[in-house]
C-alpha positions as CSV (number, residue, x, y, z in Angstrom):
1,X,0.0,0.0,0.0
2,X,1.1,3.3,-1.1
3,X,1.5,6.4,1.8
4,X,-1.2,8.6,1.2
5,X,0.6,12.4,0.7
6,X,0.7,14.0,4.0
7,X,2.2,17.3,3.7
8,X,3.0,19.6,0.5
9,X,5.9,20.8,2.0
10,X,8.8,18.5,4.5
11,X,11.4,21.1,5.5
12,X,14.5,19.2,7.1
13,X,16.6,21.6,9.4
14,X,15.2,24.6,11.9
15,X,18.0,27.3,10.4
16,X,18.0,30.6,8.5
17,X,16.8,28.7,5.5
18,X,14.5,26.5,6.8
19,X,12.6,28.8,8.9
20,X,11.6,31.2,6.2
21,X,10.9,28.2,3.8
22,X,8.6,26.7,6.3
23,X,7.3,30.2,7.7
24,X,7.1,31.3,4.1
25,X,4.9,28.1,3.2
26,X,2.3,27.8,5.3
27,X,1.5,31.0,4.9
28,X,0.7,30.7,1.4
29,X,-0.9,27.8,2.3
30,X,0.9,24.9,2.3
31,X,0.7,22.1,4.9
32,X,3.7,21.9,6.2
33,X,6.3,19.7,8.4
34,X,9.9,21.3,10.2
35,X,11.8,18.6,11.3
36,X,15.1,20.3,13.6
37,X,17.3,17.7,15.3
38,X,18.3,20.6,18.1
39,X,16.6,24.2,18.3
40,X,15.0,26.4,15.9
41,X,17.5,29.0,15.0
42,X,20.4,27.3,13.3
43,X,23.9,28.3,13.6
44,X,23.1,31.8,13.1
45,X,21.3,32.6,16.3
46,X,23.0,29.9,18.4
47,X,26.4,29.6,17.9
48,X,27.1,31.6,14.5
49,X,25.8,35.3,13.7
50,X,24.0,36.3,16.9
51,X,27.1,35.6,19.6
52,X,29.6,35.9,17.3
53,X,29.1,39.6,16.6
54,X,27.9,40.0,20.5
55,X,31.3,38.7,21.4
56,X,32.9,41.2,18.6
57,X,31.3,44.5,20.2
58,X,32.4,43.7,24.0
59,X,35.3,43.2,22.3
60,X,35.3,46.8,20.4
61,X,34.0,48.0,24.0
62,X,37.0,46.5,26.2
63,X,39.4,48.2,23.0
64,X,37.8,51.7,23.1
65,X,38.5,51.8,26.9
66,X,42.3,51.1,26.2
67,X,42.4,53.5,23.3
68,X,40.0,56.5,25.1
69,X,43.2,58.4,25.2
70,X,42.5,59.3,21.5
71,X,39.3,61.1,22.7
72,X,40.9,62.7,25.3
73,X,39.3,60.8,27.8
74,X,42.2,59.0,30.6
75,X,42.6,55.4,29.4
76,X,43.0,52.7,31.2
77,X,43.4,48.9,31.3
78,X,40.1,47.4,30.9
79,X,39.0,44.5,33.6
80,X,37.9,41.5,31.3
81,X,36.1,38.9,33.1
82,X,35.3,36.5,30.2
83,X,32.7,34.4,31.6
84,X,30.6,37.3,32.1
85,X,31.2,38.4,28.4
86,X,29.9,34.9,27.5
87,X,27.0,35.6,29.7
88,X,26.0,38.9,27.9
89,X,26.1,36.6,24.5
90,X,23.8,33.8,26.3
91,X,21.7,36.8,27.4
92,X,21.4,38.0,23.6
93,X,20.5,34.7,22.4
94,X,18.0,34.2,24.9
95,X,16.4,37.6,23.7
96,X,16.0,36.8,19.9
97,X,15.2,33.2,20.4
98,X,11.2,33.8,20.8
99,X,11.4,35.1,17.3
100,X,12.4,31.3,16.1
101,X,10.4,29.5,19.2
102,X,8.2,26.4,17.9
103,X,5.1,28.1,19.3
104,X,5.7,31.2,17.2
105,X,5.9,28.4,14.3
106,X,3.3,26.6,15.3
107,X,1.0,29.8,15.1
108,X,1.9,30.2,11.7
109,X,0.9,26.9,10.9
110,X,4.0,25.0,10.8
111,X,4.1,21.4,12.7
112,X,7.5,21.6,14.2
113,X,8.8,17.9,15.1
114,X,12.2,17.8,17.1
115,X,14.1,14.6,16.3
116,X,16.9,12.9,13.6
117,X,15.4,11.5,11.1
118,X,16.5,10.1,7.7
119,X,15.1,9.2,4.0
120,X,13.8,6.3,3.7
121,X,12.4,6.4,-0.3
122,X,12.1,8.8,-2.7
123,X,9.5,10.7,-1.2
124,X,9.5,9.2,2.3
125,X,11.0,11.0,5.7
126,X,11.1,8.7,8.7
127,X,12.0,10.8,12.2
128,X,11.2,9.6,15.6
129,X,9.6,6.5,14.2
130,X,7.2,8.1,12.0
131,X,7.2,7.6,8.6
132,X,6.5,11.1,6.9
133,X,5.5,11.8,2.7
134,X,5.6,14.9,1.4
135,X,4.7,16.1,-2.4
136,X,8.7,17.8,-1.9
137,X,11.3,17.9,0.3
138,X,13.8,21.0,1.6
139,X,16.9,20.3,2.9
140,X,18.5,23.0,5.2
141,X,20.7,21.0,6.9
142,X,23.5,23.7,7.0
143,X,26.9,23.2,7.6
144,X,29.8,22.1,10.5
145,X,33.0,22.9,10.9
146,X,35.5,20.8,8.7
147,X,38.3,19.6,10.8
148,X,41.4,18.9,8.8
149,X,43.0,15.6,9.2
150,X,46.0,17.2,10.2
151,X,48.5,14.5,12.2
152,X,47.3,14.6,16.1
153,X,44.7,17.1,15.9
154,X,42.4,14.2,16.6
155,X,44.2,13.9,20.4
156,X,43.6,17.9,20.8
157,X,40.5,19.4,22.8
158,X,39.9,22.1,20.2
159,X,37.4,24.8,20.1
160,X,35.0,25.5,17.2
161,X,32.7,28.0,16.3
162,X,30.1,25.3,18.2
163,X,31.9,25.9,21.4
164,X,33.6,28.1,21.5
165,X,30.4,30.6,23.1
166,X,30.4,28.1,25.7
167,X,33.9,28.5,27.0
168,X,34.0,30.1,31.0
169,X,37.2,29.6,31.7
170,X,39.9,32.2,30.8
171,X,41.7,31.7,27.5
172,X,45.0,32.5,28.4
173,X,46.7,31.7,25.1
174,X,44.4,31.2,22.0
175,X,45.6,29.4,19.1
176,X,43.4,30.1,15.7
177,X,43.7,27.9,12.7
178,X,42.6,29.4,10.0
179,X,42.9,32.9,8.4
180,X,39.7,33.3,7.1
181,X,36.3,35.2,8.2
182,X,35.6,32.7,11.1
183,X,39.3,33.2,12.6
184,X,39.9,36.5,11.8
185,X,36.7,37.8,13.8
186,X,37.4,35.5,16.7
187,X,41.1,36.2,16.9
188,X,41.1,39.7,17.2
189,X,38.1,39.5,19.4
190,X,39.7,37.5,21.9
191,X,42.8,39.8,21.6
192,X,40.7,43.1,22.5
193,X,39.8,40.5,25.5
194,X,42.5,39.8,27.0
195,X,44.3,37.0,25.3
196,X,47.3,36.1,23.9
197,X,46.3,35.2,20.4
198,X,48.5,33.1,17.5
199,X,46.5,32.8,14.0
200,X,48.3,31.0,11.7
201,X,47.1,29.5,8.1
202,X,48.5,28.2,4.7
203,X,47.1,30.9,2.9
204,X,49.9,33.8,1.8
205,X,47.4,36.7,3.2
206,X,44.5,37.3,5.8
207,X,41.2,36.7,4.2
208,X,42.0,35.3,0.9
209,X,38.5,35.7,-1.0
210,X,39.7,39.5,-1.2
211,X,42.1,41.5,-2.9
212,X,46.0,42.2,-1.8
213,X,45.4,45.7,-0.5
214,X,42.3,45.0,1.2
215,X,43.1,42.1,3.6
216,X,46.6,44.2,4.1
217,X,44.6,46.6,5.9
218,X,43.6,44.0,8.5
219,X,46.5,42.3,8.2
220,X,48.5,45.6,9.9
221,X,45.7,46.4,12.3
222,X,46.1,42.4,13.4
223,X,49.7,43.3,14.3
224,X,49.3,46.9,15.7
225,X,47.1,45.2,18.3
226,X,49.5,42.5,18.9
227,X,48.1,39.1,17.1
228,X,50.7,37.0,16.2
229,X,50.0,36.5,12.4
230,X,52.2,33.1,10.7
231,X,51.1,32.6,6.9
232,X,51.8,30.7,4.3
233,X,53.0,28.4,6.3
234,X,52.3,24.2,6.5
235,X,51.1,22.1,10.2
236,X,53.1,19.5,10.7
237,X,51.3,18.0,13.1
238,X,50.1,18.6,16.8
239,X,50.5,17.6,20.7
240,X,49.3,18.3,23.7
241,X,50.9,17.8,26.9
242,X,50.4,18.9,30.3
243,X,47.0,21.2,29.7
244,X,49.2,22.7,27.1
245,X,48.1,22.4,23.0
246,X,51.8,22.7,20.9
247,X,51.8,22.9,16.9
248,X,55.1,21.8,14.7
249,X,54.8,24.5,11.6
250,X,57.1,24.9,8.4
251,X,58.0,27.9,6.2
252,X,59.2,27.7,3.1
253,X,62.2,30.0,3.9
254,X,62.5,30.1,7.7
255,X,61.8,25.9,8.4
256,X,60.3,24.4,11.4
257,X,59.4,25.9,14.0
258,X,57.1,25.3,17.4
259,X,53.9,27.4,18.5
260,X,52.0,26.4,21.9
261,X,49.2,27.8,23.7
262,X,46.2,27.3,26.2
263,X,43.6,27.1,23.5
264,X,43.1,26.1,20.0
265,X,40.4,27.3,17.9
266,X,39.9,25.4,15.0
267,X,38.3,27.8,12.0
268,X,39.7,26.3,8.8
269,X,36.2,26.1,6.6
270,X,32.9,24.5,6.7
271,X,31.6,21.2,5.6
272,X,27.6,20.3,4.5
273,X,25.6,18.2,7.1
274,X,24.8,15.2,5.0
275,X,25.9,13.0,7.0
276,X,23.1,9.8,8.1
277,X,20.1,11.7,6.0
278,X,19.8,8.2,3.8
279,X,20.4,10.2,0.3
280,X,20.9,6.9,-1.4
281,X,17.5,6.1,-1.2
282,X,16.3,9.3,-3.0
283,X,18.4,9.9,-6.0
284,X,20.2,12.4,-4.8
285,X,23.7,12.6,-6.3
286,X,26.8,14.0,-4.8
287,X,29.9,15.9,-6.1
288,X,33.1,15.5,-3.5
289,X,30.0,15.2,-0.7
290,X,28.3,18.3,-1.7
291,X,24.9,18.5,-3.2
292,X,24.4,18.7,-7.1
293,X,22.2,21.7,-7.8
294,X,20.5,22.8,-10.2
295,X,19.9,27.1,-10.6
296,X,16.3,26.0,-8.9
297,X,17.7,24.4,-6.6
298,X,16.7,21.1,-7.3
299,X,18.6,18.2,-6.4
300,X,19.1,15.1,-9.1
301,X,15.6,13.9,-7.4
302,X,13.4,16.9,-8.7
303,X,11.3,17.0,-5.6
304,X,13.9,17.3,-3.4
305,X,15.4,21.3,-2.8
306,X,18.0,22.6,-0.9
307,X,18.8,25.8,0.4
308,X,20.9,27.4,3.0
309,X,24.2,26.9,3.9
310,X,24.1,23.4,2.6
311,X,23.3,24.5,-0.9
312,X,26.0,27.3,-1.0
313,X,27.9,28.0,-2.1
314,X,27.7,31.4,-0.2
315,X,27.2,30.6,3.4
316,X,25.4,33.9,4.6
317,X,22.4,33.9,6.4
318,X,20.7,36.8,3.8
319,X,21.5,34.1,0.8
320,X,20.0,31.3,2.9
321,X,16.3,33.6,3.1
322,X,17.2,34.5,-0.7
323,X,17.6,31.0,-1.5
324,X,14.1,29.8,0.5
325,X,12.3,31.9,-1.2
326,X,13.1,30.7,-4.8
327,X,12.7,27.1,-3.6
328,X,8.9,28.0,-2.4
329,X,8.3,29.5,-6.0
330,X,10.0,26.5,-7.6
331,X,8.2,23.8,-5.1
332,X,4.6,25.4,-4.9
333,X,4.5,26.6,-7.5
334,X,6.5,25.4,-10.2
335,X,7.8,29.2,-10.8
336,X,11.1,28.7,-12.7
337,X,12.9,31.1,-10.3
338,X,16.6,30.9,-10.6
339,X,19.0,31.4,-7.8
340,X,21.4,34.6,-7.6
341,X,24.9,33.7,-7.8
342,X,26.2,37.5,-8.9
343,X,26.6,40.3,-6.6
344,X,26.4,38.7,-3.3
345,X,27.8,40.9,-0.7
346,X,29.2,40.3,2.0
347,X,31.2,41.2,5.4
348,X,33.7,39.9,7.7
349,X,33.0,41.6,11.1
350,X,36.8,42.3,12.0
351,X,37.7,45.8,13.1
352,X,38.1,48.0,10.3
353,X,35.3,45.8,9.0
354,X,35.6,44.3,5.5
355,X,32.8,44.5,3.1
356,X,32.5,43.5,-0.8
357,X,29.9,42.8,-3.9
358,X,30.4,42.3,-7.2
359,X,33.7,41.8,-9.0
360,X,37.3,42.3,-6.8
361,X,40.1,43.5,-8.3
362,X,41.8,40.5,-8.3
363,X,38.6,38.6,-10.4
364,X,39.0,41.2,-13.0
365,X,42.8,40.6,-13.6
366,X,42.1,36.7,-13.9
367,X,39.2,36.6,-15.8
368,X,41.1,39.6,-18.0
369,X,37.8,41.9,-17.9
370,X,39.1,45.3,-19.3
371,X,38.5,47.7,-15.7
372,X,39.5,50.7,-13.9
373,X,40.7,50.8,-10.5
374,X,39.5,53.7,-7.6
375,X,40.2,54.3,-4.4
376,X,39.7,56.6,-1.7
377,X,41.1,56.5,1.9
378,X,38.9,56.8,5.1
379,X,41.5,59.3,6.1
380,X,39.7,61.8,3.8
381,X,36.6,61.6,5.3
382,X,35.8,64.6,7.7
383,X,33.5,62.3,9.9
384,X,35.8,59.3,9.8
385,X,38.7,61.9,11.2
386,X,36.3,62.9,13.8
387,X,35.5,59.7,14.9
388,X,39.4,59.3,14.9
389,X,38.2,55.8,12.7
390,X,39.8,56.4,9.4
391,X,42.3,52.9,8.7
392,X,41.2,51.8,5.4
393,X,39.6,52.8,1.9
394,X,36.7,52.1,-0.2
395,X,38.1,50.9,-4.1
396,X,35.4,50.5,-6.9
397,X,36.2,48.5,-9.7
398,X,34.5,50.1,-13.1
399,X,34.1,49.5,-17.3
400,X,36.1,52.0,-19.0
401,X,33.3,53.6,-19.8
402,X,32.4,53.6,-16.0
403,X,29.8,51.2,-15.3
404,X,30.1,49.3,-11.9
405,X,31.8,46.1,-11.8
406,X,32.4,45.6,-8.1
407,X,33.1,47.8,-4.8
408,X,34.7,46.5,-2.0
409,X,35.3,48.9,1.5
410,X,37.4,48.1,4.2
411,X,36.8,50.4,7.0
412,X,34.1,51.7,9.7
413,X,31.0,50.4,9.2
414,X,31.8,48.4,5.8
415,X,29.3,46.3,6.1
416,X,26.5,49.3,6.2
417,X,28.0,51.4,3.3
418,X,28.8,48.7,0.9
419,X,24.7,48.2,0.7
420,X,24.9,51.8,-1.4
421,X,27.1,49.4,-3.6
422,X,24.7,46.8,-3.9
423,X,21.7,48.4,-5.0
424,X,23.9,50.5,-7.8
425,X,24.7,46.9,-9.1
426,X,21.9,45.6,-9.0
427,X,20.4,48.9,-11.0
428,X,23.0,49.0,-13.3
429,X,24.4,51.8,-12.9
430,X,28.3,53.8,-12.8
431,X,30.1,55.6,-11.0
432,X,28.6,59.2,-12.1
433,X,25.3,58.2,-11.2
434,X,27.0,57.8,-7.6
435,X,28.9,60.6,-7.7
436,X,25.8,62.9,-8.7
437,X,24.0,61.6,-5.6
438,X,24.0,64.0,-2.9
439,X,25.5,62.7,0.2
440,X,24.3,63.7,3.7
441,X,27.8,65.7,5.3
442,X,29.4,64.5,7.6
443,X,28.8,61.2,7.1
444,X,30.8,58.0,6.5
445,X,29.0,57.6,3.5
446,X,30.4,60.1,1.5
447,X,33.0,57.9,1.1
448,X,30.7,56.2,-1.6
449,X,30.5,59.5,-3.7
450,X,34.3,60.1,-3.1
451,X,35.7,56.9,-4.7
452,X,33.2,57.9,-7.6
453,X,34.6,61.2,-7.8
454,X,38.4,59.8,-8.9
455,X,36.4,58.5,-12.0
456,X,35.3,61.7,-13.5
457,X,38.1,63.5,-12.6
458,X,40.4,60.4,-14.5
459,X,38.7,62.0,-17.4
460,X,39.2,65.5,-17.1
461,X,42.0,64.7,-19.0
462,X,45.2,68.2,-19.1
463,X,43.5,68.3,-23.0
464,X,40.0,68.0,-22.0
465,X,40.3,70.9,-19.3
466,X,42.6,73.3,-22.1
467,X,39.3,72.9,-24.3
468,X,36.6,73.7,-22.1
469,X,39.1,76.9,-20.9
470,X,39.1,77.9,-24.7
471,X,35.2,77.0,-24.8
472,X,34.2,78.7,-22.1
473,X,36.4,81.6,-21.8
474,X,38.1,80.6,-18.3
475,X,41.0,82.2,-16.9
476,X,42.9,80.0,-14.9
């Protein structure tokens, strides 16, 4: 005997993703089914967005305090107790988690079901013993740290972005693997708070998603405030001996050499959570033990979707609600919707903050896109100097002609301005059009018209300006 359909929509995994799929759903009408194996919320409320930038502004707090000399205000050496800063993070978590609570879901219309469950056919969920059919399938299963299978890091009790929110006890000495967003954030973080911090990565630069000049920025703020930065370098292996984690590195030029420390934080990447769903009951094919899309986001088994983190292969929570929302159309609807995959932005939360969209720099140069470069330095800024904030620059990357490729900003507040950016992508539009924008003064966003500015003046070329002198009669 057949199972009768039960629900239109089965949405696997309480995240970003699957909470606006569900949400989103039933209330278009849809019967609907969340199954979460923990708590609504995902990573992003409980151990990714939420406490990570909660951790990042004590963090700012406890550095302002050191620095308040700069404002003429007596500085001093701030008193970091950590477990209470981990406190204030619980406390934040606490205060958004109603807004992902299973009764608020259940009010919308959503049966929520806590358990792990697996595929068990093509079109069959099984999770606490009950056997579930659904017309389609979501899976936003998100992602977990990957853990390189470097030799003894199996024997070490390393932290993760999963715990390390849960730490009380004072990190005297923090170890960070890992040079990218996750580690950069958390490194300096735990600097401003106190620690002794060593980051270290194979990668030749901070950051290495963005261009030279821009992760150079951080990469001097990193040492001004003392984080030990080793790159390009290889882990040997690791040992830990008498409460005490120790890490055998090489350089290509200097050779082996030792690290220890209290602490290691593990932030070298992320890996789907696949793992035990039963996908080789449904069709579902795999590339490398990542999902095979389609730009629906349809798996190989065409009621099945992803979205999320799982799907990537950006792994922000505004492209997991982007990408629910074009698996709703696409599953209720059968509304060829497509997926973005061009002018995501994004920001690493580090201080100066890092934010980009579009094309970098560096993308233009290897994919040998005919561009102009601009930059303009925070230092320039009247309200960055008065906030005494003005390390870093925002660079646009343009046609010739001056249509806008790509902006990237590395600075105060990146990760507000760059959304000026954003929008003038998505609207096609150049740099004039941003330049002949009035821009509230003084603000940090006149920054944006700034960077513009070096465009039009590019072409007010020593020829150009002799003939409009002629033209116009001028006398300078």
């Amino acid at each position: 005997m057949r199972n009768a359909t039960e629900y239109d929509l089965c949405v696997i995994g309480g995240g970003a993703a699957g909470l606006v799929a569900a949400a989103g759903a039933a209330s278009l009408g849809a019967k609907v089914l969340l199954v979460e194996k923990r708590a609504l919320g995902g990573d992003c409320l409980h151990v990714g967005c939420v406490p990570s930038k909660t951790l990042i502004h004590s963090a700012k707090v406890a550095q302002i305090i050191r620095d308040a000399e700069r404002f003429g205000i007596a500085a001093s050496t701030p008193v970091i107790d950590l477990s209470k800063v981990m406190q204030r993070v619980r406390r934040v978590i606490a205060q958004i988690e109603p807004n992902d609570s299973p009764e608020r879901f259940a009010g919308l219309g959503v049966d929520v079901v806590f358990g792990v469950g697996q595929f068990t056919g093509p079109n069959l969920f099984t999770v606490n013993g009950r056997q579930v059919c659904a017309k389609n399938f979501v899976i936003a299963t998100g992602t977990g740290p990957a853990i390189p299978p470097l030799p003894g890091v199996e024997n070490i009790p390393y932290l993760t972005n999963e715990t390390l929110f849960a730490v009380k006890e004072p990190i005297p000495h923090l170890l960070v693997l890992g040079g990218g967003p996750i580690g950069c954030e958390m490194a300096q973080s735990l600097a401003r708070l106190g620690s002794r911090v060593t980051l270290f990565d194979l990668a030749p630069r901070l950051l290495p998603r963005e261009d030279d000049d821009m992760s150079a920025v951080l990469y001097q703020q990193f040492k001004q405030e003392g984080v030990d930065v080793h790159l390009g370098i290889k882990v040997l292996k690791f040992e830990y001996a008498n409460g005490e984690v120790r890490v055998l590195l090489e350089h290509p030029q200097q050779g082996q050499y030792r690290l220890s420390g209290s602490h290691l934080l593990i932030a070298a990447g992320r890996k789907p959570n696949l793992e035990n769903l039963g996908l080789r009951l449904t069709g579902v094919e795999l590339d490398n033990g990542r999902l095979i899309l389609d730009a629906r986001l349809r798996t190989s088994n065409k009621n099945i979707y992803a979205c999320g983190d799982v799907a990537g292969p950006y792994l922000f929570t505004h492209m997991a609600e982007h990408q629910a929302g074009v698996v709703l159309k696409n599953a209720l609807f059968h509304w060829p919707s497509k997926a973005r995959t061009r002018n995501i932005p994004w920001c690493t939360y580090t201080d100066p903050e890092l934010a980009r969209v579009g094309l970098s720099e560096t993308e233009a140069v290897a994919q040998g896109i005919t561009h102009r470069v601009y930059r303009f330095p925070f230092a320039d800024i009247d309200r960055a100097v008065t906030a005494d904030e003005t390390v870093g620059m925002s660079k646009i990357i343009t046609t010739p002609r001056g249509k806008l490729l790509g902006a990237c900003i590395v600075g105060p507040q990146a990760g507000e301005l760059i959304a000026e950016y954003v929008l003038a992508l998505a609207k096609g539009m150049s740099a004039a059009d941003l330049s002949n924008t009035i821009h509230i003064y003084p603000t940090l966003a006149q920054i944006n018209r700034r960077v513009a500015d070096q465009s039009l003046k590019e072409a007010l070329t020593p020829q150009r300006k002799r003939w409009l002198k002629w033209l116009f009669g001028l006398r300078g």
